[in-house]
MARGULO-52486 format. One record per residue: chain; residue in one letter; x, y, z of N, C-alpha, C, O in turn. Coordinates in steps of 0.2 Angstrom, whole numbers. Atoms other than C-alpha are relative to their C-alpha. Layout:
! residues N
> A_a_X_Y_Z_X_Y_Z_X_Y_Z_X_Y_Z
...
This chain:
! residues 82
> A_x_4_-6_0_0_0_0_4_6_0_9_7_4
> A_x_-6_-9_-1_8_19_-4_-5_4_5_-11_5_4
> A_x_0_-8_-1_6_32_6_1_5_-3_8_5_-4
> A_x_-1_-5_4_5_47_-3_5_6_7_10_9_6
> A_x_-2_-6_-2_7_60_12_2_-4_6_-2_-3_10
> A_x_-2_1_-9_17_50_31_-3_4_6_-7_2_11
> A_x_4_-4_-7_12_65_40_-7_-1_2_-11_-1_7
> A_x_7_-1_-2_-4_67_36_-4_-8_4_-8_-9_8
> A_x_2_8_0_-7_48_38_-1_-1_8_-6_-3_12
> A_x_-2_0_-5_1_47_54_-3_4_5_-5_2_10
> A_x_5_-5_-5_-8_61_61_-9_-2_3_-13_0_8
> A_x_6_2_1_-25_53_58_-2_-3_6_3_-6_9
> A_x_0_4_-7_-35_45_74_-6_-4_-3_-12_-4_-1
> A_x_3_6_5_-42_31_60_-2_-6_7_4_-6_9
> A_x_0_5_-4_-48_17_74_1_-6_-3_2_-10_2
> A_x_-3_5_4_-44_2_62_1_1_-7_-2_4_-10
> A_x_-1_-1_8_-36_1_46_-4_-7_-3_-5_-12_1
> A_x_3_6_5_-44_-14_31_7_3_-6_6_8_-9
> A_x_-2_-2_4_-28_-15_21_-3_-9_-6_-5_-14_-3
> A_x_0_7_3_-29_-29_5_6_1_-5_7_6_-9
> A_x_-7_2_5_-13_-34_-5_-5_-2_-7_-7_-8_-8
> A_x_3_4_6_-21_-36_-22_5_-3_-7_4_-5_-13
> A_x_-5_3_6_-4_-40_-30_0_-7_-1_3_-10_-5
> A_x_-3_9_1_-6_-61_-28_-8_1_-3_-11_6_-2
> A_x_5_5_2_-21_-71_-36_-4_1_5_-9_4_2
> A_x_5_1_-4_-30_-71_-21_0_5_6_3_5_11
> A_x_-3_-7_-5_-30_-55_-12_0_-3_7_-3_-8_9
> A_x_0_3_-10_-26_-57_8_-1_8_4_2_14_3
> A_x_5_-5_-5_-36_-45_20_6_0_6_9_-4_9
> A_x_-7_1_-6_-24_-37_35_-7_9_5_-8_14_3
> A_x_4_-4_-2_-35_-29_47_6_3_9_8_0_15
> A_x_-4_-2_-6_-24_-17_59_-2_5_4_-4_11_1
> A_x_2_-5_-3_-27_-8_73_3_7_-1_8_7_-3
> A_x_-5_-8_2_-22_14_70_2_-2_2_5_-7_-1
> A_x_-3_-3_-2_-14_17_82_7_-5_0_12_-2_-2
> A_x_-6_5_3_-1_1_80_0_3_-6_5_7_-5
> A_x_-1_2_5_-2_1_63_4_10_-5_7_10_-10
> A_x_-3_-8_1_3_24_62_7_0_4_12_2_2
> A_x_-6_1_-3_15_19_74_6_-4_-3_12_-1_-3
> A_x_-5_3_3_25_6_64_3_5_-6_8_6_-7
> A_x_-1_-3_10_23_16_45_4_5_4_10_5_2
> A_x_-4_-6_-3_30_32_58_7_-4_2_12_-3_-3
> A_x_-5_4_-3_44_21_66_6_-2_-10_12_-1_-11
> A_x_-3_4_7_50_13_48_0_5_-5_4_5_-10
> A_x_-1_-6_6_48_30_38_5_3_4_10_4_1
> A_x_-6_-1_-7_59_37_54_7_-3_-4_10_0_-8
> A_x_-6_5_-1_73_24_52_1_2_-9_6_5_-11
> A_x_-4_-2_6_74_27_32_2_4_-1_7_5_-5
> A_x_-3_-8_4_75_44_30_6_2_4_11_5_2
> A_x_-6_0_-5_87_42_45_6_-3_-4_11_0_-6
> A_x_-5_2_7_97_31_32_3_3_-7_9_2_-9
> A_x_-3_-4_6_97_41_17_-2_7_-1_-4_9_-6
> A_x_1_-8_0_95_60_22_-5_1_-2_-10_0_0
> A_x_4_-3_7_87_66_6_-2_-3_-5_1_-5_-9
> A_x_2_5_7_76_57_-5_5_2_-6_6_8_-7
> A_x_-4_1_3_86_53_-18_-2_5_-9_2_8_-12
> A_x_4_0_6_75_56_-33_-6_7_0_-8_11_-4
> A_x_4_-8_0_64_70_-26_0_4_7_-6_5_9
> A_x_1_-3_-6_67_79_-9_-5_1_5_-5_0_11
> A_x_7_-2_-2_50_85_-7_-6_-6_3_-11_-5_6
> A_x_5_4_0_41_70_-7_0_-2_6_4_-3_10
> A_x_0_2_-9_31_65_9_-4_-9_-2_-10_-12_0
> A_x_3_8_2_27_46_2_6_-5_6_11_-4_9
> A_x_-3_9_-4_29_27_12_-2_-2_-3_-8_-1_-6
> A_x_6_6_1_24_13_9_0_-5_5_5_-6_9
> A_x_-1_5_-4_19_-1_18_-2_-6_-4_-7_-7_-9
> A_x_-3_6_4_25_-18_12_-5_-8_7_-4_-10_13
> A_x_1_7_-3_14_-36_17_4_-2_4_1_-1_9
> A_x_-4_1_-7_28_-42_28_1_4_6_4_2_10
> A_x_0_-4_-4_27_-28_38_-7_-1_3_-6_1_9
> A_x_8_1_-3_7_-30_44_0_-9_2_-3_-10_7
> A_x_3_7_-1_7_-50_44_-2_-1_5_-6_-5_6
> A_x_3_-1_-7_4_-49_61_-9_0_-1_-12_-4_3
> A_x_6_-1_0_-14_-44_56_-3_-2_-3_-9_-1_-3
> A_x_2_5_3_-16_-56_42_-7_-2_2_-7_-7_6
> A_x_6_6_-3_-34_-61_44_-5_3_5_-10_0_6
> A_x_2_-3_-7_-38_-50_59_-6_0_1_-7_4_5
> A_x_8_0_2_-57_-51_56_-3_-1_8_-8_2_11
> A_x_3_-2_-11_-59_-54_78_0_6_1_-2_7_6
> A_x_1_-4_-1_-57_-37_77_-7_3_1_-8_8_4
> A_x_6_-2_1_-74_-35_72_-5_-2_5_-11_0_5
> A_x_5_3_-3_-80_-46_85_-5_4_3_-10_0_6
């Protein structure tokens, strides 16, 4: 999933996210709680930008992404709804 804008994202008080991967055959559903799930995308956009100063390609840009291996924890999470 891209984020377009980190801050804005992060700032958000969303009470669960429904993301779906529709890059395989069979999409897989990852239902994650916000405040975990702004906290990691914040943590992990932290630690790159801490890697390579200045994006490389455009400065400006306030883009992340969040990568399926990073949610699988929430893989399925549908007791959320309980």
């Amino acid at each position: 999933m891209d984020v377009a804008d980190v801050e804005g994202f992060t700032s958000t008080s969303v009470e669960t996210y429904v993301l779906v991967d529709v890059s395989t055959r069979r999409p897989d559903v990852y239902i994650a709680p916000g405040e975990e799930l702004r906290g990691d995308v914040r943590q992990r956009h932290d630690e790159y930008m801490s890697r390579v100063g200045t994006r490389p390609r455009n400065p400006d840009s306030k883009h992340t992404k969040i990568e399926p291996a990073e949610v699988k924890q929430w893989k399925s999470g549908w007791k959320r709804f309980d």
